[in-house]
N, C-alpha and C positions, 0 to 999 in steps of 0.2 A: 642463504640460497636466494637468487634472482627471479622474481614472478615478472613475465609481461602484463601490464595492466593496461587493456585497450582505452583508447579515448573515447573520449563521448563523439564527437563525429566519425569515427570508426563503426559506433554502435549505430550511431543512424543512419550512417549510408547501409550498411549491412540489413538493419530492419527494412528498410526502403528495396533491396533486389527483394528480399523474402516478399515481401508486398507483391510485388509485379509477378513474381512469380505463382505465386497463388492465384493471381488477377489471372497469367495467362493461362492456369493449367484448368481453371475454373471455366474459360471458356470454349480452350476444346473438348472440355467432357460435354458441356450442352450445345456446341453446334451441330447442325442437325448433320446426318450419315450423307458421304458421297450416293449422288446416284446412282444405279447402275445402267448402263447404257443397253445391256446384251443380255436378254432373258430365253432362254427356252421355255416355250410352252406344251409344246406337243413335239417329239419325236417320229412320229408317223403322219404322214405325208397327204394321208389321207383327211388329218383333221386339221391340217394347216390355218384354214380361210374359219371354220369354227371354234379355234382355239384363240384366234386371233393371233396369231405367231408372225411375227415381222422379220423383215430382211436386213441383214448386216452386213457391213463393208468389214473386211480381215486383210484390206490389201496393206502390203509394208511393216507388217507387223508379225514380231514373230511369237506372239503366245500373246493370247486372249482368252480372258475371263468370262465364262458365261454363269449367268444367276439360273439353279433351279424350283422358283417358289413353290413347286408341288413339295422338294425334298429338303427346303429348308439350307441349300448348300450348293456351291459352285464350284466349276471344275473349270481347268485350265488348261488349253490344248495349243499343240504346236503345230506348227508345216513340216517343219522335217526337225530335228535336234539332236545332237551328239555330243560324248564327251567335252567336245573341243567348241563348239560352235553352236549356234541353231537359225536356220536358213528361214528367212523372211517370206510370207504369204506374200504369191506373186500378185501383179498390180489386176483390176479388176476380179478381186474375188469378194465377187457380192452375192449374198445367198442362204441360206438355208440349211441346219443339220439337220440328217434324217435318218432315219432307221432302213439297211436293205436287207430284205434276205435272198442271196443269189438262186435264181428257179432250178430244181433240180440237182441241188445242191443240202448236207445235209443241216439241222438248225445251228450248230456250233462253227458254221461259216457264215452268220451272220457279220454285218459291219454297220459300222456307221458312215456315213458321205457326207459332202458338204453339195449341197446342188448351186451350181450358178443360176440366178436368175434375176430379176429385178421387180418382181410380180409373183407374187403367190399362184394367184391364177394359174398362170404358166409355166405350171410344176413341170407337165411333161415337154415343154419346148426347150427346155433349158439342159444345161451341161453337169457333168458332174468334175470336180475338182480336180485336177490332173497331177502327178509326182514326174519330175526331171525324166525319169526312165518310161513317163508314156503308161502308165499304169495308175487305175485309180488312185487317189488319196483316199487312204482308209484310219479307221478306229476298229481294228480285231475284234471277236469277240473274247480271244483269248488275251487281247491286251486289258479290253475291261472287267474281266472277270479276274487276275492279278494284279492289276495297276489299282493301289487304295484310293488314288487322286482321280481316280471314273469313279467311284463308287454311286454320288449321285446320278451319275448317266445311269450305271447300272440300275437302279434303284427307279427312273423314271420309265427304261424299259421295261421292268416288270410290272410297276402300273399302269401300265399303258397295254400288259397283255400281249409285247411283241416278241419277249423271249418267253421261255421257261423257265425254270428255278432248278430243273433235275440236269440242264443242259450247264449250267453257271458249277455246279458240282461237277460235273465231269470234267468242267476243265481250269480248276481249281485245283486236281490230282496231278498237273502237269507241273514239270518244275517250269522257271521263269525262263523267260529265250532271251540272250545276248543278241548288242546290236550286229546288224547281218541277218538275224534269223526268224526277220516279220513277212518273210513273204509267203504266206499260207498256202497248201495245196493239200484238197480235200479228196480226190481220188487221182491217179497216179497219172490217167492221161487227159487231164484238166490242162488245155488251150492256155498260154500263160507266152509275155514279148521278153526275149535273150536279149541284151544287151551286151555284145561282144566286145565291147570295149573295154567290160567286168573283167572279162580272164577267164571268168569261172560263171557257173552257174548253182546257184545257192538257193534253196528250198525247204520250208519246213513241211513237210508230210503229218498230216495230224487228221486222225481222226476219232473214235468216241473211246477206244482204249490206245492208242500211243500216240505221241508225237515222237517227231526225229528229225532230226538237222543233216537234211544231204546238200551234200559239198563236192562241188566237180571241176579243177582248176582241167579248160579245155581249151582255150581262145590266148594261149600265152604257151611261146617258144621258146627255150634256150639251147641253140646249134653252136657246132663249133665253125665258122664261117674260114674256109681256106685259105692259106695265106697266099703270098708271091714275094716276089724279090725283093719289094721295097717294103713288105711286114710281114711281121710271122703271122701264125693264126691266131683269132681271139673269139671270146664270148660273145655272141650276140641275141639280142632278144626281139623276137618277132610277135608284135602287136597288132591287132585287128581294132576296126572300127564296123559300125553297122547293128542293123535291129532289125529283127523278124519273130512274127508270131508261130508258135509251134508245141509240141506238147513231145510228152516222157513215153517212148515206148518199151519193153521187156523185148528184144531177139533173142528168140530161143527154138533155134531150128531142130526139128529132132536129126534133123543127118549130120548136125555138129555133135562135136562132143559136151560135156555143159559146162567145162571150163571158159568156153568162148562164149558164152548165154552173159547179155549184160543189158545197161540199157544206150538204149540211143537215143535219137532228136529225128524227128519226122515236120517237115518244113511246113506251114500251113500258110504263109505268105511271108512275102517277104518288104518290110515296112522304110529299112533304106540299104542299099545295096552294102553288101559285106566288100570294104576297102584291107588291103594289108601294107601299113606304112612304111614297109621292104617286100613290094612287088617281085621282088625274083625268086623271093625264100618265101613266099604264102603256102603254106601246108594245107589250104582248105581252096574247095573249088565252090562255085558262085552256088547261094542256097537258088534250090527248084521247088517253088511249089508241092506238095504232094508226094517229094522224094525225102528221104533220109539225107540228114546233111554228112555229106561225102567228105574223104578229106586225102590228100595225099600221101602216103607212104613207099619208102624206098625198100627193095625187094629185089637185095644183090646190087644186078647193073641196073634194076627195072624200075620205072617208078608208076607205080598202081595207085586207084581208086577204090580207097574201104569205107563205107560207113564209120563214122564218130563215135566210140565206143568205151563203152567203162565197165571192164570186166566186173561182177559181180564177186567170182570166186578171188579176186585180187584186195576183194574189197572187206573191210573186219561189221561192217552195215551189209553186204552182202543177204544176209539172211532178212533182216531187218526190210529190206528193198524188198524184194520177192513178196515178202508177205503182204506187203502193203497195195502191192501191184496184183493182190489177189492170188498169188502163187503159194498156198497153204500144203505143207508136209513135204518129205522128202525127194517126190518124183519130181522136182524142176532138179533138182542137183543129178536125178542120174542119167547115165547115159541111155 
């Protein structure tokens, strides 16, 4: 039988990598730790300038590290992120996390923001971080209170005495929410901007015993468009563009019957005018101010103006809606 018997210069170049490599690994155990650039000191806004808490640039970047040395541990936060992709902190975002709790509002709608500003000082002169749809940028309380990668944040809120610990249990009881369904709404007619270019209008309802995922595909058509002599008829789909501020209302007339009790959209302003990119088939007439967004429907030869509606009795959340809207036991459903 055939043994390989290496050489002696085989054996010394071989001893010679073992060398260097010991050499190198020897020195990255003792060179000293990266720095960290981006520390949290204080969560609350209030102790900014005595905590000593400095300002950080996040523009172009799309997830950043911040160090907690109260909690021993750093968390990593994004701008927006998705399955597929994750969108880049727009350019000047310079500034500050900070703890809010919205006034009037109850504690488990707490969030965190990122304030723009360039001066502590100038907590209040400054902006707070904006999302593509015009709507703050936030941190949930119910994302930190499930997401294990907050836990630090969570952990410096409670030392700091901004949340509670009995509010972190209550919404620890909720299962986790799929993407789509971070846009929290804490009572039913909470002010909140429609993006109708969405199609739909998408909300989680949540408060201290349920959460729920309402889903309302409203802002997307498909007609069967006429034909004539030179094509037959076909499918067409009617898209909107535009954004207005507005809130959830319950119609529930007692001279209807309560099959037709749903909710609708009551306009609160209107932030850019509602375009439809097949101007002759728009199903919706322009939002007003202070009115219910209207829409049109055809009615025989006639074509009428009805309120935006989504029946309740149609709906299998139906019940779920109502209650949350305040409408507790069976007399919203009777006639």
């Amino acid at each position: 039988m055939w043994f390989y018997r290496p050489t002696q210069s085989y054996l010394a170049k071989f001893a010679s990598r073992r060398s260097n490599a010991r050499r190198f690994l020897s020195a990255s155990v003792s060179r000293s730790p990266r720095p960290i650039s981006r520390t949290i000191q204080t969560l609350d806004w209030r102790n900014l300038d005595s905590m000593g808490q400095q300002v950080y640039d996040l523009s172009g970047k799309t997830g950043v590290r911040f160090h907690i040395p109260s909690e021993s541990t750093h968390t990593l936060i994004h701008y927006h992120r998705s399955k597929k992709s994750a969108v880049k902190f727009p350019p000047d975002t310079v500034g500050v996390l900070y703890y809010r709790q919205p006034p009037d509002l109850p504690s488990l709608a707490g969030e965190i923001r990122f304030r723009i500003l360039s001066d502590i000082h100038h907590f209040h002169e400054g902006k707070d971080l904006g999302r593509s749809n015009g709507e703050p940028w936030t941190i949930h309380m119910h994302s930190l209170a499930k997401n294990i990668g907050f836990k630090g944040l969570l952990a410096k809120l409670i030392r700091e005495s901004l949340i509670d610990e009995s509010v972190i249990a209550d919404l620890q009881k909720f299962p986790s929410l799929g993407q789509g369904s971070t846009d929290f709404q804490y009572e039913f007619n909470e002010p909140f901007i429609i993006d109708m270019a969405n199609a739909y209008i998408s909300r989680t309802f949540m408060n201290q015993s349920m959460s729920h995922h309402f889903y309302w595909q409203c802002f997307k058509d498909v007609i069967r468009e006429k034909g004539n002599k030179e094509k037959s008829a076909q499918m067409v789909t009617i898209s909107y563009t535009g954004r207005i501020l507005a809130r959830l209302e319950l119609s529930h007339s007692p001279e209807r019957p309560a099959k037709y009790r749903g909710v609708v959209v009551r306009v609160l302003e209107v932030l850019e005018p509602l375009e439809c990119l097949r101007p002759e088939l728009s199903a919706f007439q322009s939002p007003v101010p202070g009115h219910l967004l209207m829409r049109k429907k055809r009615v025989g030869s006639y074509l009428v103006e009805r309120p935006l509606i989504s029946y309740l009795s149609a709906r299998k959340d139906g019940q779920i809606i109502a209650e949350f809207a305040g409408c507790h036991g069976n007399n919203f459903w009777k006639d």
